[in-house]
N, C-alpha and C positions, 0 to 999 in steps of 0.2 A: 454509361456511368459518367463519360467528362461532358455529358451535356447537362447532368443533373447538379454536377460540380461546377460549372462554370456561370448557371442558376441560381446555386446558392450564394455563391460570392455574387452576383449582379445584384440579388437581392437585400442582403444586408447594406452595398454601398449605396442603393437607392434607398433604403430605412432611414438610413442616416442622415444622409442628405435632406432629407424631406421631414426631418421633425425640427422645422424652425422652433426657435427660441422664443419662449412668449416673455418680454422683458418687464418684467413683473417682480421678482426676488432675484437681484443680480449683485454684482459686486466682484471682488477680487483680493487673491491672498498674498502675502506676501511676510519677506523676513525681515527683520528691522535692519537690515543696509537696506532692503528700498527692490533687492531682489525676489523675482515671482517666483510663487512654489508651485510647479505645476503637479499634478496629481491627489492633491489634498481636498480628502472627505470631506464634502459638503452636507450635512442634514436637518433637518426637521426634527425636534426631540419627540415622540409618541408618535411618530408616523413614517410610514413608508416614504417617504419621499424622501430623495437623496441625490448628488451627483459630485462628480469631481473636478478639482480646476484643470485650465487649460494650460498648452507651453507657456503659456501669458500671462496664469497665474489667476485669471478672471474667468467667473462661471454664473450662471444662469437657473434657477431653479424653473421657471414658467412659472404660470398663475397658481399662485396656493387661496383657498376657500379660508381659512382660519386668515383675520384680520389681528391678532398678536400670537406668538407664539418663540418659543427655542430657539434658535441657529447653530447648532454645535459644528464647529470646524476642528477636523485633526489630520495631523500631519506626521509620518515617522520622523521622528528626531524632534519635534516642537513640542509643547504644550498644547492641551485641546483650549480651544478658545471658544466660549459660547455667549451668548446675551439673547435678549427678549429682543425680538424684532417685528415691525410691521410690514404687514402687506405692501410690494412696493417700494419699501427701501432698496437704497445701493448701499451696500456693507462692504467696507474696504479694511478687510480682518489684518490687522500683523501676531504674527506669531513668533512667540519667544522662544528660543530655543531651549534645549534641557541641556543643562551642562554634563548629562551621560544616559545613556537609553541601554539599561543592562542587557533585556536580550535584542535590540539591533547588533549592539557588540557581541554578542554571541554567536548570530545566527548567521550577522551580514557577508562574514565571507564565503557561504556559501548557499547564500541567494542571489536570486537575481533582480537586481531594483526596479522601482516599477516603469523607468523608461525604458530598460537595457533592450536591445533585439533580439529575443527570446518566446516561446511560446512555454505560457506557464499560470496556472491560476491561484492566487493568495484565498485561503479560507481562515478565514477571524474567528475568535471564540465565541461569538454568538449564533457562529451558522452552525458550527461544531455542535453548540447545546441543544438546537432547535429538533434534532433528531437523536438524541443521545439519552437512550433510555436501557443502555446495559450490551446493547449489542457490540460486536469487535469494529474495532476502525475504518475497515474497509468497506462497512453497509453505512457508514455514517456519509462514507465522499462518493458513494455511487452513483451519484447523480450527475457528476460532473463530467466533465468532457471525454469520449474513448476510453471511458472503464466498464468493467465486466467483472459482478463479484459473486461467488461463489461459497457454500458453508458444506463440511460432510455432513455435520448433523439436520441439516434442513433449515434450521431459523435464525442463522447469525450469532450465535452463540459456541463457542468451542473452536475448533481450525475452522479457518474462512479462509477464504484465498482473493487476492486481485490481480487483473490484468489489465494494461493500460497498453491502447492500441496494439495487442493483442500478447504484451511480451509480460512472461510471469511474474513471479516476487522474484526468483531468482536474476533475472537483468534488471531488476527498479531498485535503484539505492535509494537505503532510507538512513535519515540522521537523526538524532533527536539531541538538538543544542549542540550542531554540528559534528558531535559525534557518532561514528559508524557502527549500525543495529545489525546490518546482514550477517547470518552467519558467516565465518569466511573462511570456512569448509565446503558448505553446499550453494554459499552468495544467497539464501532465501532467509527468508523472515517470517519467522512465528508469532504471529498477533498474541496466541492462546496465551503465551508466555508472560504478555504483558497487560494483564486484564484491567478493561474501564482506565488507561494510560489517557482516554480523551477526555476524561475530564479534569486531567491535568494539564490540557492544554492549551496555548494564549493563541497559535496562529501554525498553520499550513501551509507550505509551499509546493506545490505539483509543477515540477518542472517537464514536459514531453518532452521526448529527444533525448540526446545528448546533455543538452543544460548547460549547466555552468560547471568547472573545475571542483569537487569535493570530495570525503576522502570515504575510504571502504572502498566496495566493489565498482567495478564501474557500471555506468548507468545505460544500459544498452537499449533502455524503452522508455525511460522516465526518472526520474528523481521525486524519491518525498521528504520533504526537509520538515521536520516540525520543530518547536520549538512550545516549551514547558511554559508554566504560568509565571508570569512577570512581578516585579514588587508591585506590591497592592498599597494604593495610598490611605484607605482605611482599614482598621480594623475588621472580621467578619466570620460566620461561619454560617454554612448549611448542612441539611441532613436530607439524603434521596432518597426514597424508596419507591422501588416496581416491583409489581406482577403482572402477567401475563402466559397467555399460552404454552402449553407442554412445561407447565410449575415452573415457570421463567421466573426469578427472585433475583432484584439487584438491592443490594444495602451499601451506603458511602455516606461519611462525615467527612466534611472540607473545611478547615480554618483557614487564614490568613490574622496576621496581626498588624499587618501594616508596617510604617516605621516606627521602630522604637528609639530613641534618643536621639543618638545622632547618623542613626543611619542602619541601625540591624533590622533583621525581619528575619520571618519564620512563616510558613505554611505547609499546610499537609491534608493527607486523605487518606484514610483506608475503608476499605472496599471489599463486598464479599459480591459471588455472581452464579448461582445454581440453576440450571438447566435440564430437563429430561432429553430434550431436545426433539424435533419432529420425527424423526427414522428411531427404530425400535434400540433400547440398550445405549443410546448414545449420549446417556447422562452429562454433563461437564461439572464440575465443582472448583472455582477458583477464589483464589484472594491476591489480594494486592494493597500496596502501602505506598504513597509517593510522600518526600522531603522535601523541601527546599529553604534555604537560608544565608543569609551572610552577611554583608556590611557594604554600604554605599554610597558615596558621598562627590563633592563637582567632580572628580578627578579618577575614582581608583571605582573598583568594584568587587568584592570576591563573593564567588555565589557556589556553593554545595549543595549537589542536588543525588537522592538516592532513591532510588524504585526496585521495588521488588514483586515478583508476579511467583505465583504456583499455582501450578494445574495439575489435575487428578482427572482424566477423560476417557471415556470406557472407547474405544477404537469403532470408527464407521468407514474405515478406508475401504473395505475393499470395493462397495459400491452394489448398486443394484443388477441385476442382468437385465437386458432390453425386454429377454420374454415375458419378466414380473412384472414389466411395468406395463407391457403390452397385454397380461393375464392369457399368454400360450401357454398352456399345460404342456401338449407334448414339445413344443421347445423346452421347459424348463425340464421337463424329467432327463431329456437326450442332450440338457447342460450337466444334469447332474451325475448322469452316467459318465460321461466324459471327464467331469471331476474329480470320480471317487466319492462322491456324497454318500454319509451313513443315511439309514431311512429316519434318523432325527433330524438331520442338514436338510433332508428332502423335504420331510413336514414343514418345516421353518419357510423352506422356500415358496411353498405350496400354498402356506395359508397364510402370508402377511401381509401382502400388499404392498403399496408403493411404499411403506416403511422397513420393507426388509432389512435385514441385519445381518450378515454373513456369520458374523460370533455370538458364538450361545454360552462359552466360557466366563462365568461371572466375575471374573477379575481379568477380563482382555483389556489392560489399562494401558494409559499412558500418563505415564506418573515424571513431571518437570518442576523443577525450583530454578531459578534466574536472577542475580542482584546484582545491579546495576549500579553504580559509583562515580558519579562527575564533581571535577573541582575544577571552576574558570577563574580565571583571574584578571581581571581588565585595568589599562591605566592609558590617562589622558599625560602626553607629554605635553601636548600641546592642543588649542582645538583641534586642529588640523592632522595632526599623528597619535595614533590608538595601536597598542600593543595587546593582544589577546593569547593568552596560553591558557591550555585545559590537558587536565592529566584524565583519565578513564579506567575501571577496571570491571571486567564483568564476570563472576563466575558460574559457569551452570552443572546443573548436575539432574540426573533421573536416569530415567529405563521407561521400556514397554513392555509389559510381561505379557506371553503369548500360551496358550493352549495348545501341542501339537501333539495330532494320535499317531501313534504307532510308528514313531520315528525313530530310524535306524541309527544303534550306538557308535558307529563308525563314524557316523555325520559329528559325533560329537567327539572325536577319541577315547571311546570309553572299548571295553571288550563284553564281546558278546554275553550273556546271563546264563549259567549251565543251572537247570533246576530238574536233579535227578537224571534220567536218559536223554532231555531234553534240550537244544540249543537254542534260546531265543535271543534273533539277531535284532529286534525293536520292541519298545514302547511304548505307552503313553510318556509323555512328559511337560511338564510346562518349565519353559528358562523367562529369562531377563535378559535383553539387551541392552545394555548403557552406554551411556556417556557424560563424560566428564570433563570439563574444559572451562581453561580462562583465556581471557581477553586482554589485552591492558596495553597503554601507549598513550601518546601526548600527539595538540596540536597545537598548531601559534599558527597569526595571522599580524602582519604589521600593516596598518594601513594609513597611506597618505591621501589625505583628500582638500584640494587648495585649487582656486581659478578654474576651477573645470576640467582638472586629472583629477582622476579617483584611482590612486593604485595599489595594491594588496598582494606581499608575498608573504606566501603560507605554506602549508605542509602538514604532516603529521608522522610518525613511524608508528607500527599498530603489532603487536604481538600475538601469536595464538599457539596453543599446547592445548591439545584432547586429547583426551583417551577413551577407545574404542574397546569394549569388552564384551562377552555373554558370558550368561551362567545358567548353570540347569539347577534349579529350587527345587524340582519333583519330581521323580518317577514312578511309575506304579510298581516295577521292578527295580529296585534300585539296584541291587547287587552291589559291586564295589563304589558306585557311585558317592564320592564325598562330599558333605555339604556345601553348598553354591560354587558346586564345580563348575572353575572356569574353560568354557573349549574353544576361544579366542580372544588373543589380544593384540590390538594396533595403535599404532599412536600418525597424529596428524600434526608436524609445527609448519606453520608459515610465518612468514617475516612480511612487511611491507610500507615501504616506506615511498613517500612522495612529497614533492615540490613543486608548488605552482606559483606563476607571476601573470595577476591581471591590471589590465588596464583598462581606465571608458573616460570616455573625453567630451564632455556636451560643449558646442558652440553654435548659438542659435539655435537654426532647425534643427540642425543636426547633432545624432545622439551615436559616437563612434567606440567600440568593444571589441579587446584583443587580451587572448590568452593562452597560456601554453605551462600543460603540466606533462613533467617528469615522473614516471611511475614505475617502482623497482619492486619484482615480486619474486619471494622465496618459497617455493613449498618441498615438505617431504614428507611421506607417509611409508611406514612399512611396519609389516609384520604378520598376522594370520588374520583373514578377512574369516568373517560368519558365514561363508561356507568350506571353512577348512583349508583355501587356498592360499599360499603364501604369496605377498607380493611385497616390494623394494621399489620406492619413487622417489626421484628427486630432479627436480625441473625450477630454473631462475626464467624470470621474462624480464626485458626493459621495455618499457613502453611512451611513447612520446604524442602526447593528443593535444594536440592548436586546436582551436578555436576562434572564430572573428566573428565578426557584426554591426550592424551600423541601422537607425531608426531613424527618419524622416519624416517633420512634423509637414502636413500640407497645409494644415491651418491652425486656429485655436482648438479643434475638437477634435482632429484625426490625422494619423501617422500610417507611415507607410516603415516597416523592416523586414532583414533579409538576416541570415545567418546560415553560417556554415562551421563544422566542427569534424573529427576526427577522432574515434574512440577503438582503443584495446581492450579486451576482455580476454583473462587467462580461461584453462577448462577448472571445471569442477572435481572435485574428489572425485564422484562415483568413474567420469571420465577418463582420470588416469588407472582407476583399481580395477574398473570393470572392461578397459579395451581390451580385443582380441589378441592375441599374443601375436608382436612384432608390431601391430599399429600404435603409436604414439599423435592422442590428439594434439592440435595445434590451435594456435590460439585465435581469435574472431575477433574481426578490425569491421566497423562500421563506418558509412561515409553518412551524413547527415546534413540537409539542406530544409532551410525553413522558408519559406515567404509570406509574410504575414498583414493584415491592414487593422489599426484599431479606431474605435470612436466612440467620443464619450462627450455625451450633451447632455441638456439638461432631465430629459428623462432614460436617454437610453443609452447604453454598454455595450456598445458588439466589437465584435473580435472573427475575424475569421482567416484562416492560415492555412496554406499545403504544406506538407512536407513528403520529403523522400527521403528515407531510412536504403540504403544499399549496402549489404553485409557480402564479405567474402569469408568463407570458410565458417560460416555456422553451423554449430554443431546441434544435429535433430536426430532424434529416433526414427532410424530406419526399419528395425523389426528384426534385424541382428540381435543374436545371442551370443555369450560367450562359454568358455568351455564348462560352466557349471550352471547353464542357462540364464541367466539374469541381460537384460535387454542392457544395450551401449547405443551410446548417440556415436555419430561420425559429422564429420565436416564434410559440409554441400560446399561446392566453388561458388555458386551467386545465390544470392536471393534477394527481395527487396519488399519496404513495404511503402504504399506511395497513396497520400489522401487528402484530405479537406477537413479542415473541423470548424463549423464554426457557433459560437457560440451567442445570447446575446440576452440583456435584461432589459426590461422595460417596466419604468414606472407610470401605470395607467391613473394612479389617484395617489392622496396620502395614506390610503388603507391598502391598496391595492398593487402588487410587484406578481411580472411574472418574466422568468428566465428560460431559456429555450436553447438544446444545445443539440449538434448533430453531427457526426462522422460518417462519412463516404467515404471506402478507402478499398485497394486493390492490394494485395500482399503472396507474395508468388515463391515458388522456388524454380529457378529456369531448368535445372534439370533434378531428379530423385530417384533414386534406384532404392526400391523396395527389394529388402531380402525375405523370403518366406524357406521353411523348414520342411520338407515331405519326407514324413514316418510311415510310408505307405508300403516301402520295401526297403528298411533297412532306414538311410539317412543321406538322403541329398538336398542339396540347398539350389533353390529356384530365388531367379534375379527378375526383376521387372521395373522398367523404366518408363520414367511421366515425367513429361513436360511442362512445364509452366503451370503447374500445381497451385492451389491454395495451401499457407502457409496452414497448418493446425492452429486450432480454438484464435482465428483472427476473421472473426465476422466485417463482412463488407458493409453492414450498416450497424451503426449504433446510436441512440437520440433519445435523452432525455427534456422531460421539463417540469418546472416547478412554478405552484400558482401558489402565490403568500398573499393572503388576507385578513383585514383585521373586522371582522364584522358587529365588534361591540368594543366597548371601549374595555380596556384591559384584557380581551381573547386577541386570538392569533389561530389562522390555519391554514393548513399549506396541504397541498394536493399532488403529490410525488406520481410520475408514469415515467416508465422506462419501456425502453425498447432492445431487442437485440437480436441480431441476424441471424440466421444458420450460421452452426459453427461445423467443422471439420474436425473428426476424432484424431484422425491420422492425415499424413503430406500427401495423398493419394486422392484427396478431391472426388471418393466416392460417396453418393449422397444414405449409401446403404450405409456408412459409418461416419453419423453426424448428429449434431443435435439440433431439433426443430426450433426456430426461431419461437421468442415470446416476448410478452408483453405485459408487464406490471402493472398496477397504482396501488400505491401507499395515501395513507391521509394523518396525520399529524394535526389535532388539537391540544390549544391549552390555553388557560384563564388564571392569570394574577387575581391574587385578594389581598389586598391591602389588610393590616392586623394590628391590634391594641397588642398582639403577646408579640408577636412574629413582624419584622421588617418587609415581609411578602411569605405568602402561601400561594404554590402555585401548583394546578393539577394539571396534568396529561393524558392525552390516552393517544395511542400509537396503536392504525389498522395497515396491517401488512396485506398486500395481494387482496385489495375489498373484492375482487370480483372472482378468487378461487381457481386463479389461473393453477392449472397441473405443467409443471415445466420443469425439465433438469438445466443447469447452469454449466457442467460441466462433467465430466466421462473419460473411459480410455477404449483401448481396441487393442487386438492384435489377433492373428491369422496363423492358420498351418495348412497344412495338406495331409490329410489320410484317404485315401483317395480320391474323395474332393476336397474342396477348398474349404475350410470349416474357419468362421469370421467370430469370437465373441466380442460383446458390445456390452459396458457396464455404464450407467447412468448415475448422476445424484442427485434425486430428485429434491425438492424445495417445497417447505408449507406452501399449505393452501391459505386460505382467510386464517389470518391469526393476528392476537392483539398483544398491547403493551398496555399497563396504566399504571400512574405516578405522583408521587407526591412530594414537592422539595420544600423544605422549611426555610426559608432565611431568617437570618440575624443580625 
C-alpha cells in the first residue's frame, strides 16, 4: 500500500508541475490598497473554465476559443467583479470590499480560510443544486473525498447515514450557521429530521480531521459546517418538482425578496418529500419549512432564521439477513428457527427478495417533529473588529411505535391476566417509545483582523433536557392495563460550555495557525431504562484541545502545510446506561496529524494530504452484553487510522471539467478482545484476542469521480462513479463478516430554457446506479456459541437502476 501512496502523491506533484500556463487570459487581483488577494475565483461566465489567483494575487486562465466573452471575479469578503473581456487580455481586476458579508460573519469562526493548514473542501450552492433532486444531504456530498453513504430504505430518501474516513455521524460535528445540530445525547445526526435543508443552502464546509475549534460534539473524523442561504440582491422565487422511482415525490416553493428599503429581506421554502422507498414497507412521508430574515446595513446585521422538518417513516432498521440476499432457503429457515419466526415472519422472509422487510405491523413507524430557532446578531466596531452573538433553541418531540407478540407483562410492570382458571403471564401488544427534548444556548465570536493577525475569541454554552419514556397503546389482553400506560421514564440533562482563542498570522510565504479551546461537559441521566432496569449517572469532563499549523507557499500556484491538533470526546448515553456493572467508560483523546501539498493553475486543482488519526481509549463494540443483553462498547488502549487522499480537478475545455478523488488508507486496532456468549451448557462467556485488526466499516480504498460537460448550449451533464472497498462488519477483520466492495455511476442531466412567462425552465432527470449494481452499503454482525459458533450477518441492500426527473420553474 505505501508504494501505491507514495505514487499517488508523485503523481499529482508531477500534474502540476507540467501543466504550464498558456499566457493567453492572465491578469491579477487585488484590493484597492494595492494588496493581492490570493485565492479569488477566476471564471468564464457560460462556461466551464475557471481558476483561482495565486499568493500573488495573479492568475492565468490558458487559451480560451471564444474571442469576447464574461470574466466574473469573486472573492469572499469583496464584491464580484465582472466585464466583457478579450482573448488575450491582461485584466488587473481591484475589488471593492463589502462593508459586511452576513454569512462569512456567521460562519467564519468556525471555518477554515481558504489559506489556513488544514485539510477540508468548500462546496458552493451550485454544486449543491447540480444533484439535488429530493434525496437527504449526505448522497448530495458523496462524491467527495473519504465518504461512504448509506440509506435503510435503499434510495436516499428517509435515515441515510455518512462516514467520512470511516468514522460515523456520531464523531462528525455538524453546524448549521455555526450552530450545533448533533444530538448531544447520542452526538449523531438525523438527516430524516431535516428534509430538502439543502436547498436552503449557500455553501459547505467538510473539514477531515480534527479541524478547526467549533461548538457541539467534538469532531473526531470530520466537521460539516454549513451555512443557510445568504441576502439575495434581487428579488425571486421558484417552484421544484420530482418524481422518480419507488413513487419518489419532491414538491418546494422558494422565494427571496431581496432588499427591501434600507436593508430588510426575507426568504423561504416549504417542502413536501414522499417515498415508498426500495426495501418493502419503507415508506417516508416528510415536510419541512425554512425562514430567513432581518436587517442589514455597512455596519450591523441581524438575521432570523427558522426550519422545521417532520417525519412519519415506516422502520427498515432491522436489515436484511445475508441468506436473503444470498436466496439460501435452508439458511434462512435455520435463521428463523433461531429467531422464533411465526410461519408469517417465515413466508415474509421467504418470498421477498433483496427488499425484505423484517416488519409486517402496519404502523411500525417512526413518527419525529424538530424546530429549529436561530437569532445572530453581527456588528462592525470597526473594519477591522466584528462582534457576533447567536442565541439557538431547538425542540423535538415523537416516538416509534412497535408491534410486539406475546410480550411478557413483567417487562412492562403490569401483573399477570387471570381469565377464569387461567394465568396468562403475555401478550400481544404494541407501545411507543418517546422522546422529548430541547436544546437552547448562545455563541459569540469577537474578531480582530489587522496587518496579518486574524484573531477570534468565541465560545458558546449549550443546554439539553430530554425526556425518555414508553407506553403501551395495545394489548390484546388488556386486563388492568390503563390507557397509554407508561412502564418507563428517564430524563437526560447535559450542560456544556466552551471557549476558544484562535490565531493565523500570514507574512509572505508564510501562512501561521494557533489555537486552543477550553471544553466543560456536564451530564446526568437517571431513572428506569426500557428494559425496566433502573440506572443513576452523573459524570463532568474538562477538556483542553490545541491545535497549530502553518502553510507554505513554494511558488505562485503551490503550497506546502502541516497541522497538528488534539481532540477530547466525552462517551455517549447508551455508554454510561448500558456498561457492565462496575465498568465506568472513559473518555477518547485523539492525536491528529495532517501533511498536505496544494496547487492550483490555470486549469487544474489538486490537493493531496496524509494524515494520521491515533486514538487512545476508543470506545467499539466488542460483542459484550449487559445484564438484560443489549450490546456496550468498551475502550480499546490504541487504535489508529493512517492514509492519503488525494484529490484533483481538471479543466479540459470550457464545456468540459473533470474531478477525480481517492483515499488509501490503513486503520487498525493494535489489540481487540472479542467477547462471545456460550448457551451450549448453561452460560459462559469466551474471550478471543486479535491483533492489529481492521477498524469496522473503514474501507482501505475509497475513489470517486465526476465528468461535467456541457454538450449544447444551455444542457449540462455530469457522470457520477464511485468506488468502495471491502468493509468489515465487526474489529475482528474476518472476511466471512464483511461487506463486498462495489462500484457505482450515477448520470445527472439537465437543459435550461429560456421563457416569455418563466425567468428559466429547467428540466432534469437523475440515473442512480445506470448499470444495476446489487450492493449493500452497510450491515451489523454478532456471534454466539450453542455448540458451535453460530455468526448472523444482516445487510442493507441499495437500488438497483433508478431514476429522478424534475422540473424548476424560476421567476
Amino acid at each position: 500500500m505505501y508504494q501505491i501512496i507514495a505514487a499517488t502523491a508523485l503523481w499529482a506533484l508531477l500534474l502540476c508541475q507540467s501543466l504550464a500556463a498558456q499566457n493567453s487570459v492572465s491578469g491579477s487581483v487585488a484590493s484597492p490598497d494595492g494588496l493581492p488577494l490570493s485565492g479569488a475565483h477566476i471564471a468564464i461566465e457560460h462556461s466551464m473554465r475557471h481558476t483561482f489567483s495565486a499568493v500573488d494575487g495573479t492568475f492565468n486562465l490558458g487559451a480560451i476559443s471564444e474571442k469576447v466573452f464574461v470574466l466574473r471575479i469573486s472573492h469572499l469578503g469583496y464584491a464580484t467583479w465582472s466585464d466583457t473581456t478579450t482573448a488575450g487580455a491582461v485584466v488587473n481586476a481591484v475589488l471593492d470590499p463589502l462593508p459586511f458579508m452576513a454569512n462569512e460573519v456567521v460562519v467564519s469562526a468556525t471555518r477554515l480560510s481558504p489559506k489556513a493548514p488544514g485539510t477540508f473542501q468548500n462546496i458552493e450552492k451550485q454544486e449543491i443544486e447540480r444533484l439535488n433532486m429530493g434525496q437527504d444531504f449526505p448522497f448530495l456530498i458523496g462524491w467527495t473525498p473519504s465518504i461512504v453513504v448509506t440509506s435503510d430504505a435503499g434510495a436516499g430518501v428517509g435515515y441515510t447515514g455518512i462516514r467520512i474516513r470511516g468514522s460515523d455521524q456520531t464523531r462528525i460535528n455538524v453546524t448549521v450557521n455555526g450552530i450545533p445540530i448533533n444530538d448531544p445525547e447520542s452526538q449523531g445526526v438525523f438527516w430524516v429530521n431535516m428534509p430538502d435543508l439543502a436547498s436552503s443552502m449557500s455553501s459547505v464546509q467538510i473539514q477531515r480531521g480534527l479541524g478547526t475549534s467549533t461548538n457541539g460534539s467534538g469532531a473526531f473524523g470530520a466537521s460539516i459546517n454549513i451555512a443557510t442561504d445568504e441576502v439575495q440582491r434581487e428579488a425571486g422565487a421558484q417552484v421544484n418538482f420530482t418524481y422518480g422511482s419507488f413513487n419518489t415525490w419532491r414538491r418546494n416553493v422558494q422565494f427571496q425578496t431581496g432588499k427591501i428599503g434600507k436593508g430588510f429581506w426575507l426568504d423561504g421554502r416549504l417542502s413536501a418529500i414522499n417515498s415508498d422507498g426500495f426495501i418493502d414497507r419503507a415508506e417516508s412521508n416528510m415536510s419541512s419549512y425554512f425562514m430567513s430574515g432581518g436587517f442589514i446595513n455597512d455596519r450591523t446585521m441581524v438575521k432570523a432564521v427558522v426550519f422545521s422538518g417532520k417525519e412519519r417513516t415506516f422502520q427498515s432498521w432491522y436489515g436484511t439477513p445475508q441468506s436473503r440476499i444470498e436466496n439460501d432457503v435452508p439458511a434462512m429457515i435455520a435463521h428463523a428457527q433461531r429467531a422464533g419466526f411465526t410461519q408469517v415472519q417465515l413466508d415474509n422472509l421467504l418470498n421477498s427478495g433483496r427488499t425484505y422487510n423484517f416488519y409486517l405491523y402496519e404502523n411500525e413507524v417512526d413518527d419525529y417533529g424538530q424546530d429549529h430557532y436561530q437569532l445572530h446578531l453581527s456588528h462592525a466596531f470597526r473594519p477591522w473588529i466584528k462582534l457576533t452573538g447567536s442565541l439557538h433553541y431547538t425542540y423535538g418531540s415523537g416516538f416509534f411505535e412497535q408491534f410486539r407478540e406475546n410480550d411478557q407483562f413483567a417487562d412492562y410492570g403490569l401483573p399477570e391476566v387471570i381469565i377464569g382458571s387461567d394465568t396468562m403471564a403475555g401478550t400481544d401488544m404494541v407501545r411507543r417509545r418517546w422522546l422529548d427534548n430541547h436544546f437552547y444556548g448562545g455563541t459569540y465570536a469577537l474578531n480582530f483582523n489587522r496587518k496579518g493577525h486574524n484573531v477570534t475569541l468565541g465560545g458558546g454554552i449549550h443546554l439539553y433536557r430530554g425526556d425518555h419514556f414508553g407506553e403501551v397503546i395495545w394489548a390484546s389482553m388488556a386486563g388492568d392495563i390503563a390507557p397509554s400506560h407508561r412502564y418507563y421514564f428517564n430524563y437526560g440533562n447535559k450542560d456544556e460550555f466552551n471557549n476558544y482563542l484562535k490565531w493565523d498570522y500570514t507574512s509572505g510565504r508564510w501562512m501561521f495557525m494557533a489555537e486552543a479551546q477550553l471544553r466543560i461537559v456536564g451530564y446526568e441521566t437517571a431513572g428506569i431504562d426500557n428494559d425496566r432496569s433502573p440506572f443513576d449517572v452523573s459524570e463532568d469532563f474538562v477538556f483542553f484541545n490545541p491545535k497549530a499549523g502553518a502553510r507554505y507557499a513554494l511558488n505562485t500556484a503551490s503550497s506546502i502545510y502541516g497541522y497538528a491538533g488534539i481532540g477530547n470526546r466525552e462517551p455517549v448515553r447508551n455508554d454510561f446506561v448500558d456498561a457492565l456493572p462496575g465498568a465506568i467508560p472513559v473518555h477518547e483523546t485523539l492525536f491528529n496529524f495532517e501533511l498536505g501539498y496544494t496547487c492550483k493553475k490555470d486549469r487544474l486543482t489538486a490537493n493531496v494530504n496524509g494524515y494520521l488519526m491515533n486514538y487512545y481509549n476508543q470506545l467499539v463494540l466488542t460483542g459484550q452484553l449487559n445484564d438484560v443483553g443489549a450490546s456496550v462498547r468498551s475502550n480499546v488502549d490504541n487504535s489508529y487510522r493512517v492514509g492519503i487522499e488525494g484529490d484533483a480537478t481538471f479543466t479540459l475545455s470550457e464545456k468540459i471539467v473533470l474531478n477525480a478523488n481517492l483515499t488509501l488508507s490503513e486503520n487498525k486496532i493494535r489489540k481487540y478482545v472479542e467477547v462471545l456468549y456460550d448457551y451450549t451448557d448453561g452460560f459462559d462467556v469466551v474471550e478471543e484476542v486479535f491483533t492489529d485488526t481492521e477498524i469496522s466499516f473503514s474501507p482501505s480504498i475509497i475513489g470517486a469521480s465526476t465528468l461535467i460537460f456541457k454538450p449544447l448550449k444551455n444542457s449540462e451533464m455530469a457522470v457520477i462513479a464511485k468506488y468502495v472497498g471491502e468493509q468489515y462488519l465487526d474489529n475482528t477483520q474476518q472476511s466471512s463478516r464483511s461487506l463486498d466492495a462495489f462500484s457505482t455511476i450515477d448520470v445527472k442531466f439537465g437543459y435550461v430554457l429560456k421563457s416569455s412567462i418563466f425567468k428559466e425552465v429547467e428540466f432534469s432527470l437523475l440515473v442512480n446506479n445506470i448499470f444495476n449494481a446489487m450492493y449493500s452499503s452497510n450491515g451489523y454482525t454478532y456471534s454466539y456459541i450453542v455448540g458451535d459458533r453460530i455468526t448472523e450477518n444482516f445487510f442493507y441492500p441499495q437500488a438497483g437502476i433508478n431514476f429522478l426527473t424534475g422540473i424548476t420553474l424560476r421567476f
